[in-house]
Every structure is written in structure tokens, then in C-alpha cells.
KOLLUM-30026 format. One line per 8 residues: number of its first residue (from 1); their letters; for each residue x, y, z of C-alpha. Coordinates in steps of 0.25 Angstrom, whole numbers. Example, Ala and Ser with C-alpha at 12.3 -4.5 7.8 and 13.67 -1.06 7.14 Angstrom:
<atoms>
1> as> 49 -18 31 ~ 55 -4 29 .
</atoms>
This chain:
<atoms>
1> xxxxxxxx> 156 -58 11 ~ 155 -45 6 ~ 164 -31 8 ~ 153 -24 16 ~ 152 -38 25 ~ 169 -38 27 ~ 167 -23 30 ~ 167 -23 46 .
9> xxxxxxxx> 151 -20 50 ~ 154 -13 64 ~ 138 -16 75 ~ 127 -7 73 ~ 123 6 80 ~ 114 -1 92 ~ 101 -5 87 ~ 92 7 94 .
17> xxxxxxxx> 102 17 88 ~ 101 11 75 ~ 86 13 76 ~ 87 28 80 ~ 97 30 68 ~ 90 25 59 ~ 77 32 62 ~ 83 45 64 .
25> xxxxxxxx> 88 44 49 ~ 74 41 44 ~ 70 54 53 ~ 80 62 46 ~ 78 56 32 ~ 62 60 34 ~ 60 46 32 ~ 53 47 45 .
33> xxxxxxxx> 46 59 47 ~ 46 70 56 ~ 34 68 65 ~ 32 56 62 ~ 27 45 73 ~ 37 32 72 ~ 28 19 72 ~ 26 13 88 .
41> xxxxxxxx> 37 7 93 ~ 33 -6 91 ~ 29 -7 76 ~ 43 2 75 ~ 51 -9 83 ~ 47 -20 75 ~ 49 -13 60 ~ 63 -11 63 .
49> xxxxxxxx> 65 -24 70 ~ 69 -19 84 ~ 66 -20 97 ~ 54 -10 101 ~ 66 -7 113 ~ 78 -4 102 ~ 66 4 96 ~ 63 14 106 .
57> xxxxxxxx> 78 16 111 ~ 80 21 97 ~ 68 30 98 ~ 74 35 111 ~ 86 39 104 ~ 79 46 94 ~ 71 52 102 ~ 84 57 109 .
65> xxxxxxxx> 90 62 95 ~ 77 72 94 ~ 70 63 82 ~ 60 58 91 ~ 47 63 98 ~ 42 51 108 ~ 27 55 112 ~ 21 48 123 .
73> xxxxxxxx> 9 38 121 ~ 11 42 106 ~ 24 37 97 ~ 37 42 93 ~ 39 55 83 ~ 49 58 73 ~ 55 70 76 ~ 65 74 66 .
81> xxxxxxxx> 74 86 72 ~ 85 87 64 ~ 94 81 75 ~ 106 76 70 ~ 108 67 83 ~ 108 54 78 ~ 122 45 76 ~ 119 48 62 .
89> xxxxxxxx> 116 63 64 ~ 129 65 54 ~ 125 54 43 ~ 119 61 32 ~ 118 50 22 ~ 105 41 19 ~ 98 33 10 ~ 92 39 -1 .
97> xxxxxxxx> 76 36 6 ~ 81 41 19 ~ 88 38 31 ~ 95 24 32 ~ 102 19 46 ~ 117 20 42 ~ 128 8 46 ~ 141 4 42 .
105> xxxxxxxx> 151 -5 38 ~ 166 -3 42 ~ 174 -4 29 ~ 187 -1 37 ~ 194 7 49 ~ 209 13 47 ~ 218 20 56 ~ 223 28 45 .
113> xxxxxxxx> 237 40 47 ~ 240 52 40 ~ 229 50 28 ~ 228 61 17 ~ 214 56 16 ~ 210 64 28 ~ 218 75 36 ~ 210 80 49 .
121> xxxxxxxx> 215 73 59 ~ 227 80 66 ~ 235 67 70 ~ 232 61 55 ~ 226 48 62 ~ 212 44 56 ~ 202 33 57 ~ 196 29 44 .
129> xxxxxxxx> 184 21 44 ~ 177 17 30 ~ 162 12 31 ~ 151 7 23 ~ 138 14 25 ~ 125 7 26 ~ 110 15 27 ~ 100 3 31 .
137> xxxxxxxx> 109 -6 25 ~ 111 0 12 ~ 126 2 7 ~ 126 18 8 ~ 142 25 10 ~ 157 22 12 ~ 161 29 23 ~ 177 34 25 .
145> xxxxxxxx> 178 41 39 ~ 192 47 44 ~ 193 49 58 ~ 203 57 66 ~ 211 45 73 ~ 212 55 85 ~ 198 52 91 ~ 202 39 93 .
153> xxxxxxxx> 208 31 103 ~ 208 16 101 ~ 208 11 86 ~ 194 11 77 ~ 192 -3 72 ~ 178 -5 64 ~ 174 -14 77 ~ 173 0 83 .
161> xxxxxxxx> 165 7 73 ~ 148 7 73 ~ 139 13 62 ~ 141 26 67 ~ 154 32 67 ~ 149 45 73 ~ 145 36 84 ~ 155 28 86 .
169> xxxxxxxx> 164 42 87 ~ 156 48 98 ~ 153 33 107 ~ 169 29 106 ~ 175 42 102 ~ 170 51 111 ~ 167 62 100 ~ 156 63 89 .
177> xxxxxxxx> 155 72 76 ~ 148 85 78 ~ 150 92 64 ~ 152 87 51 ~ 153 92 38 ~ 151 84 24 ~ 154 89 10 ~ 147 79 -1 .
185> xxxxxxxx> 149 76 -16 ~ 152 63 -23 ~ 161 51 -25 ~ 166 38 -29 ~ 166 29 -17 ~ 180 23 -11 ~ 188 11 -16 ~ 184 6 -3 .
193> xxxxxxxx> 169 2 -5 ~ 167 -9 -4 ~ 163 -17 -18 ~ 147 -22 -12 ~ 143 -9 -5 ~ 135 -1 -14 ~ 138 -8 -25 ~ 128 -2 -35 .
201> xxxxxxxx> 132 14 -32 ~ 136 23 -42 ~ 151 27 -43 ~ 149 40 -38 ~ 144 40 -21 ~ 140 52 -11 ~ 152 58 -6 ~ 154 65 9 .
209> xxxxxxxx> 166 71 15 ~ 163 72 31 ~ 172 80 39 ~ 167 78 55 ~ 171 84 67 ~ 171 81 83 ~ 160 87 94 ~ 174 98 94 .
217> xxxxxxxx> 175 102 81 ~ 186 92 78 ~ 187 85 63 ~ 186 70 68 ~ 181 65 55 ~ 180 65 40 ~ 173 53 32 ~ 170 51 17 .
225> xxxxxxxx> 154 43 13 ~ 152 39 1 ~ 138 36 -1 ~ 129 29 -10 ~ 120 37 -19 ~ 110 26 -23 ~ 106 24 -9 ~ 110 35 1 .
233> xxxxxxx> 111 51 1 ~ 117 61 9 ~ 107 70 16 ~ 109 80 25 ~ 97 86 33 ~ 95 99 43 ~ 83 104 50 .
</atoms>
């Protein structure tokens, strides 16, 4: 068995949101374009191996996110908006063709005390969660997240934990990041990668530093990503 597989692998996002996610990363990626009419339902259905009901619930929700015009007695249109409200409105890495649905691996959750790591949380308690990142199944980031201890009140195992963090912040947290600020340069990944996950990478990886705050203006988060230049790239977009 490899690392990767005694990694903890916490369920999937629900398959219609899985769906909706990944097709609202192609939409930004302009791998499908604006305009654009998606396939019936149907032949749609049957590519991606789902239910033609999982299929038109994740439509709905993207029509509900702004990426989608539904005309009547004609098909579905792309409409790419520049909405960042998707789970992952904030995830700003993809593969190097576009897009790519992320999902992770729990490498390990710590209930860590006065850390000179990190110092933003006012009682020194944090929550660090270190991740494996996946874009359609391709090895892509290590992901270090520190969050402030404060904003919880029973204890974060990995069962917990989906692929979305700011998800699971917002559903069982009560709270949801409304800003985030990321500075980028370059790095050596940690000492804690795992030997078989990416093992072809160059020695020097993408680098982010995310600071995140609270829908009250409140620093909650801050995570480290290292990321895989052979197969994924940072890329930020406004409209």
C-alpha cells in the first residue's frame, strides 16, 4: 500500500456538486466557451457516466451560480460571468490545459499550541490540516492550512473533513471566507510529501502564502500550497 493510500481519503463532494464544480472550472478556464450550447442532456448524461437526474440538478446549480442561461424548447447556454460563487470560487490553481475538478487526501489533522509557525490567533490554539491535492486525479499541491482553534467547538478529525475546506467551514462552522489575499514565488516542497506523490517534479514547486478572513473581517486562516509546475499553474481571472 502506498503513502497516498494510508493518507486518510475523507467522501466526495455529492455527486450533482461535483458536476457543477467541475463545469464551472472548465467555464472559467474557457475550456468551454462563453455562449456556447452544452450537448442535450442526454448524450451529456451518458459522457460523464451519470444519471440524466444527477445531471440536470448540477445544471440547476449552476444555473443558480450565474454560468448558465436555460432557454426553453432550445438547450442550455454557457454563460461565463465572472461569478466567483462556486465552492471553489477562491481555488485559483488548475491544470496546465484548464480547469480540472480538485479533491484531496488528508495527510494529517493536529490540534497544535503556541506555534512560531503562525501567530494570528489571539488564544494561540490552531488547527493544522496537511492535504494532498488531486485535479481529475492528477497529483497537483501539498496543502498546510492553519486554522484559528477559536472557530471550533467539538474537535476536527479527518473523518470531518470533505474536499472542500471552505465548505466544510461554512456547513459545520457556521462562517465562510469573504477575502483573501495570496502572495506567490517558489519553493522546495515539505519533508512531509509523501515519497509516490508527484514523484517526477522538479526540486523547486509553485509557492502561495494565503491569509483568509471571516464574512467579519476577522483573520480565520492562513495556508501554504505547493504546487506542481509539470502539471498545474496558478491563474487568477477577473472580468
Amino acid at each position: 500500500m502506498t503513502t497516498e493510500q494510508n493518507a486518510t481519503r475523507r467522501g466526495r463532494l455529492p455527486m450533482h456538486l461535483e458536476i457543477s464544480e467541475m463545469l464551472a472550472r472548465e467555464i472559467k478556464a474557457g475550456v468551454i466557451l462563453d455562449g456556447e450550447k452544452l450537448e442535450p442532456e442526454r448524450v451529456m448524461a451518458k459522457r460523464l457516466g451519470i444519471a440524466v437526474g444527477t445531471l440536470r440538478k448540477a445544471l440547476a446549480q449552476l444555473h443558480e451560480n450565474g454560468l448558465l442561461e436555460r432557454v426553453q424548447g432550445s438547450g442550455n447556454y454557457v454563460r461565463n460571468t465572472g461569478t466567483d460563487n462556486t465552492i471553489y470560487g477562491y481555488f485559483r490553481l488548475e491544470l496546465l490545459t484548464g480547469g480540472g475538478l480538485p479533491s484531496a487526501t488528508i495527510v494529517s489533522v493536529d490540534a497544535i499550541t503556541d506555534t512560531d509557525t503562525v501567530r494570528f490567533s489571539e488564544q494561540g490554539d490552531y488547527y493544522r490540516i496537511r492535504r494532498l491535492r488531486h485535479l481529475n486525479g492528477t497529483g497537483a499541491a501539498l496543502e498546510e492550512i492553519w486554522l484559528d482553534a477559536a472557530y471550533v467547538t467539538t474537535p476536527i478529525t479527518p473523518q470531518h473533513l470533505s474536499d472542500s475546506l471552505y465548505q466544510f467551514y461554512k456547513s459545520e462552522l457556521g462562517i465562510w471566507i469573504s477575502r483573501v489575499e495570496d502572495s506567490i514565488s517558489a519553493d522546495q516542497p515539505p519533508d512531509w510529501r509523501p515519497a509516490d506523490f508527484c514523484p517526477a517534479a522538479k526540486p523547486c514547486w509553485g509557492y502561495v502564502e494565503r491569509t483568509g478572513w471571516d464574512q467579519h473581517g476577522r483573520q480565520m486562516e492562513f495556508s501554504k500550497t505547493w504546487f506542481d509546475t509539470d502539471t498545474t499553474r496558478y491563474l487568477a481571472r477577473w472580468k
